[in-house]
N, C-alpha and C positions, 0 to 999 in steps of 0.2 A: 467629570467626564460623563456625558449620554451615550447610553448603548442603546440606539433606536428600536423601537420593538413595531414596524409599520404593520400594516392589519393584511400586508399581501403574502404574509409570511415570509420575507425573505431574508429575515435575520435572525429564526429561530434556531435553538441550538444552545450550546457552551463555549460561553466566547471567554478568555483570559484575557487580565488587564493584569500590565507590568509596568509599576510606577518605581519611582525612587524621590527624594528630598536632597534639594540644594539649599546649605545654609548662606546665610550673607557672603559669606567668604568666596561662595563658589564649589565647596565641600561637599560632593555629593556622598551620599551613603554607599558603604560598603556593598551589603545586600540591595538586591532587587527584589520586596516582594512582592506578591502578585495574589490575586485574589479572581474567581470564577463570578461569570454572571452567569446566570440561567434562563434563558427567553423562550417561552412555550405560548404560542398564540394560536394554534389549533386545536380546536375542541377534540375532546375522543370519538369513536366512532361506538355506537354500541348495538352487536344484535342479536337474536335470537333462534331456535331449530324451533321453532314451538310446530306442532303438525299439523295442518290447515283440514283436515279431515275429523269426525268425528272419532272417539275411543272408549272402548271397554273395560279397558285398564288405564292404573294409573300413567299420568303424562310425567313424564322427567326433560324438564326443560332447562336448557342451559342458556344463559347468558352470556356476551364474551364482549369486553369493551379493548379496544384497543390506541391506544397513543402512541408516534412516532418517537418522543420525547421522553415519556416519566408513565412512572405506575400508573396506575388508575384502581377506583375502588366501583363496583358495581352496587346498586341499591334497587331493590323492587318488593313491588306489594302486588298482594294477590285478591282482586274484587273491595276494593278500597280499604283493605286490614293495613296493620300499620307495618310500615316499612322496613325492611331487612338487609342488610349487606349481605353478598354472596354471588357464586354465578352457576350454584345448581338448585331449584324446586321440583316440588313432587306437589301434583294434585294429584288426590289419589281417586278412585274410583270407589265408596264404602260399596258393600255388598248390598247393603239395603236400598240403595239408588239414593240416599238421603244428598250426595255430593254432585247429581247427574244435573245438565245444565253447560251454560255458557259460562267462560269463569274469564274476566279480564285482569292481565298482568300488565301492569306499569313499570317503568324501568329506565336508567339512567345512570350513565356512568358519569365520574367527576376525575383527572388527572391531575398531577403535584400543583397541578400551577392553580386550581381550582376552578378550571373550564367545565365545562360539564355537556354532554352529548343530549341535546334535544330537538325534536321533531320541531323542523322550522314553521309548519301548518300546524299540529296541532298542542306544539310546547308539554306534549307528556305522551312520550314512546309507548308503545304497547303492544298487546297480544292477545289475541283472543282464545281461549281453548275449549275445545266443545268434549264435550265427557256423556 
């Protein structure tokens, strides 16, 4: 059996399939059992509070990715450092201005099905934060 997954979305979901076996005879099985498919064909959606205004303090930026479907796991890096799961950062502001600047966050959610939320224009989400 094919559970169509077309790309307009319109079969996404939890669909049950209930089969049974006929032997030669005609003998159908007692039980019915049945087993789940899972069809998730839209990407997450993923964004951010980040505050378009300079700051003096540290920034505490939250990430938030969402799926109609299934979990999702958030992933970001901070000024091209290497990559983290989560959906809360802290740039902090050092006293000594050693931290002050333009600092760019990337970032991207991925859900069960292994879609992943990316900037159609520029294929790597972001954020700018000015400190």
């Amino acid at each position: 059996m094919l559970v169509p997954a077309p790309p307009d979305h319109s079969n996404d979901g939890i669909h049950s399939i209930d089969f049974y076996t006929v032997d030669q005879y005609g003998n159908r099985e007692v039980a019915t059992p049945s087993c789940a498919v899972k069809i998730d064909t839209t990407p997450p959606r993923t964004s951010d509070d980040s505050p378009d205004e300079w700051s003096q303090r540290d920034v505490v930026l939250h990430l938030r990715t969402l799926d109609n479907l299934s979990p999702c796991v958030t992933r970001y890096r901070v000024d091209e450092g290497s990559w983290q799961t989560g959906h809360r950062l802290v740039i902090p502001a050092a006293l000594d201005k050693s931290n002050d600047g333009i600092h760019v966050i990337e970032y991207y959610g991925t859900d069960a099905a292994g879609m992943t939320s990316l900037c159609p224009v520029c294929q790597e989400p972001s954020s700018t934060l000015y400190l």
